[in-house]
N, C-alpha and C positions, 0 to 999 in steps of 0.2 A: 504493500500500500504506500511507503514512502518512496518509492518510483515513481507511482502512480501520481502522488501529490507534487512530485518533484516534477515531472513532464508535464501539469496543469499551469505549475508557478511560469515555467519557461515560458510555454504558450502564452498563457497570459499576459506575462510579462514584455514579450515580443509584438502585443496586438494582431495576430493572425485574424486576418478577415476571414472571406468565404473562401475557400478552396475550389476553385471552378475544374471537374472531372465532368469525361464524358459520360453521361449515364445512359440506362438501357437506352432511352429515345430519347431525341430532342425535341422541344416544341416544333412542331408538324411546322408550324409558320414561321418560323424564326429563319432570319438572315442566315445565323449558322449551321440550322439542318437545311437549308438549298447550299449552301457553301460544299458541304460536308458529303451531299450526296451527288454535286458535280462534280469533285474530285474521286470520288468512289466509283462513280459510272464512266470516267473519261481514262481510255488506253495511257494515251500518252496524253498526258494534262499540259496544255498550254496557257500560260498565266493570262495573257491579253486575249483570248479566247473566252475560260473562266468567268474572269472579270466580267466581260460584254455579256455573258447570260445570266451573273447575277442580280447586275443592277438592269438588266433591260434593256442596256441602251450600249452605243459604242463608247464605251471608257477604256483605258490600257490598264496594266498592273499597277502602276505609279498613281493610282488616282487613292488618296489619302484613306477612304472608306474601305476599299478596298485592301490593300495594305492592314489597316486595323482589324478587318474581319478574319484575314488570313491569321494574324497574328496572335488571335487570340484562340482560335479554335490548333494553331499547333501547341498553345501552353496547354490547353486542356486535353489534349491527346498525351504531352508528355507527362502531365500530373495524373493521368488515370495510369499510366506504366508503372509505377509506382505500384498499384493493388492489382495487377496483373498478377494469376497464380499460374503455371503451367499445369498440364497434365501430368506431363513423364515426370517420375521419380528423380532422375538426376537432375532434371534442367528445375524441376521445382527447390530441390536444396542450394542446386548453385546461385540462383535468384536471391533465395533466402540469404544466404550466405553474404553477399554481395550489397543488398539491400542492409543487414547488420551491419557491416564494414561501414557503410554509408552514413546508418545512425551517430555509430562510435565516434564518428570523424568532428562531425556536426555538434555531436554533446559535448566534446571534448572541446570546441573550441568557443561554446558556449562554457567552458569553465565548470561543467557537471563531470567532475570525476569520476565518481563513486558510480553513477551509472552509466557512464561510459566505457567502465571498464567492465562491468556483467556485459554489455553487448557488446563490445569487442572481443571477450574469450568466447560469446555463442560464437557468432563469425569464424574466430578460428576452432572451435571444435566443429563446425561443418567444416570449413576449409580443410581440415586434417583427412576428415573421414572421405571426399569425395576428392579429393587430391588438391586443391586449386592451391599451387604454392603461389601465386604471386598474392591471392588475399591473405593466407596466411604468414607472409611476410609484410605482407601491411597493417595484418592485424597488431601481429605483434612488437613490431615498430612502434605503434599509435601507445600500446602498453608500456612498453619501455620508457615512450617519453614520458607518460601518465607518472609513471613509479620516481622517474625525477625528479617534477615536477611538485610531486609530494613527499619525498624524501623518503621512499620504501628502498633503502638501497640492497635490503639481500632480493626483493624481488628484481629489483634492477638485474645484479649481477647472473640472476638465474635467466631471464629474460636474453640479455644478451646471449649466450650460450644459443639459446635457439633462436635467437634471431640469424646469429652465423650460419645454423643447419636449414633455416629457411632458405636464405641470400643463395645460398651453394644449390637448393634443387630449385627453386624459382630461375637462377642463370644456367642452368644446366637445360633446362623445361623449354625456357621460352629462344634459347641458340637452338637445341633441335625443332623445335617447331618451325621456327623460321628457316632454318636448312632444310626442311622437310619441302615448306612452301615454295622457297625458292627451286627446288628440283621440280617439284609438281609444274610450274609456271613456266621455267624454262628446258623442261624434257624434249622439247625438236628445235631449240637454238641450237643452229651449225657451230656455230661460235662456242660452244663448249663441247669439249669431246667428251664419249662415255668415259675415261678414265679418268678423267676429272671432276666428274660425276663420283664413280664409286670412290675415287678418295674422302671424295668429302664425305660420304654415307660410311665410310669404314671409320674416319675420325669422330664423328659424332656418338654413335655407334660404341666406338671405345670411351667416349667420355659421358657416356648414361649408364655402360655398365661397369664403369670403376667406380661410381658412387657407390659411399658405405651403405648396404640392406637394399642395392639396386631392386634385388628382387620380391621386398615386399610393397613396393609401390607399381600400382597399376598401370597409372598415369605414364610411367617413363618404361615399361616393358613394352607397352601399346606402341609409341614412339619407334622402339627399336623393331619392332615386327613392321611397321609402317616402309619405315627407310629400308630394309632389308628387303620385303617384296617392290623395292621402287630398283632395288641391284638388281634381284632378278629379272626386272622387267627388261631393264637396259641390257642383259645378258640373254634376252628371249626364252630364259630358263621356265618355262610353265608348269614344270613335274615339282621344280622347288618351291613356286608360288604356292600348288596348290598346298603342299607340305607345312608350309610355313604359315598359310591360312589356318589347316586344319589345326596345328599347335598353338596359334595365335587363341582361336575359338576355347580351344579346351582352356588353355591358360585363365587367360583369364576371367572367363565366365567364374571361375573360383573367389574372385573379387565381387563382393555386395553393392558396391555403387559401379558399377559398370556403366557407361553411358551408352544406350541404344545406338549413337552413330558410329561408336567403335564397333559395337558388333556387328553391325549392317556393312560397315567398310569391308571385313577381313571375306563376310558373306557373301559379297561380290566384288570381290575380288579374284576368289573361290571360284566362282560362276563363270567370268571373265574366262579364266585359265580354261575353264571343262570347255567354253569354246573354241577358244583359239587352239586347245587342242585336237579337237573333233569328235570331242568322247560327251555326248549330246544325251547319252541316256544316262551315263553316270552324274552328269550336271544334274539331270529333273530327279532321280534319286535323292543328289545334295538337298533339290530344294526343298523336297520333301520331311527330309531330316529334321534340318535347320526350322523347317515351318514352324515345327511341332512343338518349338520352343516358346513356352509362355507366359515367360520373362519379357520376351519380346517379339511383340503382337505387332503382322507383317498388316499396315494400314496408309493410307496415305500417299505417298513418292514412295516408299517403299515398296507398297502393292503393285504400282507400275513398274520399278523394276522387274522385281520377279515375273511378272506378267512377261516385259519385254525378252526376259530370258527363255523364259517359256516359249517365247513366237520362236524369238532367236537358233534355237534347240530345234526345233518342228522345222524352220526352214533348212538347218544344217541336215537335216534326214530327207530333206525333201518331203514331208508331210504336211504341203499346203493344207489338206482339210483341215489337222488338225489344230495349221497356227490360226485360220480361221475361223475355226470354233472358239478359239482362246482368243481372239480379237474381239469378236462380236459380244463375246462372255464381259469383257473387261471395259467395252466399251458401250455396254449396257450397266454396267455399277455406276452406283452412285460417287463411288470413288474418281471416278472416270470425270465424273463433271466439275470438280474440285481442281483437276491439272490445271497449268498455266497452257496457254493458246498453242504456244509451239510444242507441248507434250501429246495435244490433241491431235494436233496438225502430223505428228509424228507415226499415230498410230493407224490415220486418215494412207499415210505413206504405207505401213506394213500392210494393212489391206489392199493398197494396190498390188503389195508384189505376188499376196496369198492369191485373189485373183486370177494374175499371171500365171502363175504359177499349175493353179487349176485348170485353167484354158489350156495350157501348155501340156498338161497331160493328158487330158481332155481329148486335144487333137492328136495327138498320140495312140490313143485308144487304153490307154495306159490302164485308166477310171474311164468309167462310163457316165454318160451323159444322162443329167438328171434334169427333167423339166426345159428340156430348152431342143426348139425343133430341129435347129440345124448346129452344128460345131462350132462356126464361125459367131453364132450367135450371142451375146453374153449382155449382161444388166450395167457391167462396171464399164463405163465411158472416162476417157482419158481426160478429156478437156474438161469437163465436169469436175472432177478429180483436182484437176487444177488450179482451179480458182478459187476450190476447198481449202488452200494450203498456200497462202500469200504471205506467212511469214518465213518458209520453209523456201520459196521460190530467191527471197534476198539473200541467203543464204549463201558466201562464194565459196566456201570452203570445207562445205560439209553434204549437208542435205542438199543443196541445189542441185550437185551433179548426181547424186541418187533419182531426182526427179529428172534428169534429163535422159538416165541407164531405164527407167522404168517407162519411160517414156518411148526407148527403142525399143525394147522389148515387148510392149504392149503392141504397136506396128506391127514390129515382126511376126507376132505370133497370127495376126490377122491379113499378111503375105501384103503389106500396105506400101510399097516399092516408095512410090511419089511423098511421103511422109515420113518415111524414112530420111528419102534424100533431102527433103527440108531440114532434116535436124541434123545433119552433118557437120556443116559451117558452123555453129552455134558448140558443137563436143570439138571440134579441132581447134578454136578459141582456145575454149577452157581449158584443154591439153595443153597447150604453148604457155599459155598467162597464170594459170596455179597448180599444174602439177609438176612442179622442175623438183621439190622438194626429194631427196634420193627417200625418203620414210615413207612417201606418197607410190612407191615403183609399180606397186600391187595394181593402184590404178589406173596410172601412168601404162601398164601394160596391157590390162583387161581393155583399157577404153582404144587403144591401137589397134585391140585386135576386132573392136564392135567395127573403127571404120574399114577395115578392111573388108569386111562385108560386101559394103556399097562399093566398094573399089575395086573389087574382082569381080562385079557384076551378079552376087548373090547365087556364084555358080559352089556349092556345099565342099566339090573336090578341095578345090584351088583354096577355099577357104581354108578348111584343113589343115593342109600341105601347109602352106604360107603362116598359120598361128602356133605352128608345131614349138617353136621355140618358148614362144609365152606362152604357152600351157603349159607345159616343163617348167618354169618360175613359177607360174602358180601354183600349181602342183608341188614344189619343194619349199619356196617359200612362205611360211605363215605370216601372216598381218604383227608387225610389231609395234604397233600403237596401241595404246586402250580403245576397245573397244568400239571400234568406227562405225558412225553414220552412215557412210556410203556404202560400206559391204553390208546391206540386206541380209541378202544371202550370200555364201559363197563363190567367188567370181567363176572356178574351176568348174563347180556345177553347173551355174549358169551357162557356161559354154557348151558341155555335155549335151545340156538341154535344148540349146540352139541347133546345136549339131544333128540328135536326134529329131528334131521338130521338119527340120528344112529335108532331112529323107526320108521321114515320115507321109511328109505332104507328096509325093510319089514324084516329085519331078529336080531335076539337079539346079535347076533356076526356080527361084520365084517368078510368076507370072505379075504382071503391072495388076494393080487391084483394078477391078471395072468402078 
């Protein structure tokens, strides 16, 4: 109760007015629920745009009303962050934690010791238990000044002691993290070689686990599993990835404050590997595994992973139906309406390829034709398709030229000569102006061998004969990038499929479509 009377006198004492937070609603009429709902309703929010629809009229941002409307509805967004609670277990203590740190600081320099110091050791007994050394070095910082301040000098002297054993993992913690980021960030800058890569992940690496009781901190084991699957990435070692996941998992799920995105990292990462391996059924195994875990419930961005892996999986088997059961499945959840627009857009893309994919066997005789009167016939329209998918079209360095490979493919499977040779110009661009990159070869050589096509006059021999070299690349070389947007499906198969499709259709030329 004498906190309690102590935090009324401060208040008090300070004059605290209203506290203005966002609540449930806002008055329906109010300036700042139309402020509040054209910023929430607008993609890309343009201030002099805004402006002009709230007051009615043409005003820019600079117009004084404006300005103050804005300004007040950002302080009441950041004073409601404050009683924000999360869901998850970790991010809810780390909030807590942080939020404590925050009090202690503030009491403290309001000259309330006594109770600055109870909420600065809450702060650091979470900071302890979910790892955060740098609050726990602040916390205990904030105490040490306290205890001089008041002249507690054996608490002083015991404080310092851990405040050294903070300082040492908080600067150990946040060099690897940042050596972490900066590899993540510049993993296909020319400008740095791999081996200058794995030095620095070998240095770091030595300097988390020469720390005294390395191993009963989670925090910096997670770290070292992190940078060690980023060596084997750079070494296209995928048998040690998967290894080193699976150790990673076991580890340390043995830790009680585990944070959900560590284990979702090492979980697809895992995933990752069974692909780019080709081992497609032991992936959906993993994910079955891993599902079952109820620690950590698969919901959200999550959900679309695993989902994506699952298509991912089903196109490496070539099992279009099944990735379009798994499409339509994920893209009827309510999960599904929660993605951000290019996640949507993305999954708009795998349905085109399952589609293809379908058709392509289809004509083949592969699978039999269900509901549709003739071969040639199909529901999925290209162009339609396309206009579906206007954030994925700006796209120069990922998805766009997926859209342009599906966009062959779909042609071709419909013998569509004259549309083909319209998108030639447009993939020979693209080839010259952003695949120079040597980490790009995979597609740099698949998309050589699509024009080649139209360049030997869609005759199947000559085609052949003449890709024989880049099939042998593709064929020996796996994708050594994370996990790419452009390869759908596999480039190797795709060709396969092309190959089989065009002497399927009984003649060594495509005919011109009528």
């Amino acid at each position: 109760m004498k906190d309690l009377k102590q935090l009324i006198a401060i208040t008090s004492r300070k004059r605290i007015g209203k506290i203005e937070i966002l609540q449930d609603s806002l008055p329906k009429k109010s300036i700042q629920s139309k402020l509040y709902n054209i910023v929430n309703d607008s993609e890309d929010p343009d201030e002099d745009f805004i402006a002009a629809r709230l007051y009615g009229k043409e005003i820019d941002h600079t117009d004084v009303r404006f300005v103050k409307q804005k300004s007040r509805l950002k302080e009441k967004l950041l004073n409601t962050i404050l009683f924000i609670e999360p869901n998850d277990k970790f991010l809810k203590l780390k909030t807590y934690a942080y939020k404590q740190l925050y009090f202690g600081k503030v009491l403290q320099f309001l000259n309330s010791y006594t109770l600055a110091q109870k909420i600065l050791k809450k702060a650091l007994s979470v900071a302890e238990k979910i790892e955060l050394f740098d609050v726990a070095y602040d916390a205990v910082y904030q105490l040490l000044s306290i205890a001089a301040l008041t002249g507690e000098k054996q608490e002083f002297n015991s404080l310092k002691t851990t405040l050294l054993k903070y300082e040492e993992l908080r600067d150990r913690q946040l060099n690897a993290k940042c050596n972490y980021y900066d590899l993540t960030l510049n993993i296909s800058d020319p400008k740095i070689t791999n081996s200058q890569r794995e030095l620095m992940i070998d240095e770091t690496i030595a300097q988390l686990t020469g720390l005294k009781d390395y191993k009963k901190h989670y925090a910096l084991k997670e770290l070292v599993y992190r940078l060690t699957i980023i060596k084997y990435n750079i070494q296209n070692d995928y048998e040690a990835i998967l290894k080193c996941c699976k150790e990673a998992i076991k580890s340390l799920l043995n830790f009680e404050f585990l944070p959900s995105d560590s284990y979702f990292h090492f979980k697809y990462s895992a995933l990752d590997a069974y692909y780019k391996l080709n081992r497609h059924q032991e992936g959906i195994r993993f994910i079955d595994q891993v599902s079952n875990n109820s620690r950590f419930k698969v919901s959200g961005q999550n959900l679309h992973l695993v989902k994506k892996y699952e298509v991912l999986y089903s196109f490496g088997e070539l099992n279009f139906d099944d990735a379009n059961e798994t499409i339509v499945e994920f893209m009827s959840d309510r999960a599904f309406q929660k993605q951000t627009e290019i996640v949507k857009e993305m999954w708009k893309l795998y349905q085109a390829y399952a589609e293809w994919g379908i058709k392509t066997l289809q004509n083949q005789g592969v699978i039999k034709l269900e509901n549709q009167a003739e071969p040639n016939q199909s529901k999925f329209r290209i162009f339609k398709f396309l206009n579906e998918v206007p954030t994925l079209s700006k796209d120069k360095y990922g998805y766009n030229i997926s859209l342009m490979i599906i966009q062959f493919l779909h042609h071709l499977s419909e013998f569509d000569h004259g549309a083909i040779i319209q998108r030639i110009d447009a993939m020979k661009v693209y080839r010259t102006r952003y695949l120079r990159d040597e980490n790009l070869k995979r597609l740099h050589t698949f998309i050589g061998m699509l024009l080649k096509i139209e360049k030997l006059s869609f005759n199947v021999n000559e085609i052949e004969i003449n890709n024989k070299e880049g099939y042998t690349y593709l064929k020996e070389n796996p994708d050594n990038l994370p996990i790419s947007d452009y390869e759908i499906v596999p480039f190797e198969k795709v060709w396969d499929l092309i190959l089989e499709q065009m002497r399927a259709s009984g003649r060594s030329r495509f005919a011109y479509a009528s």
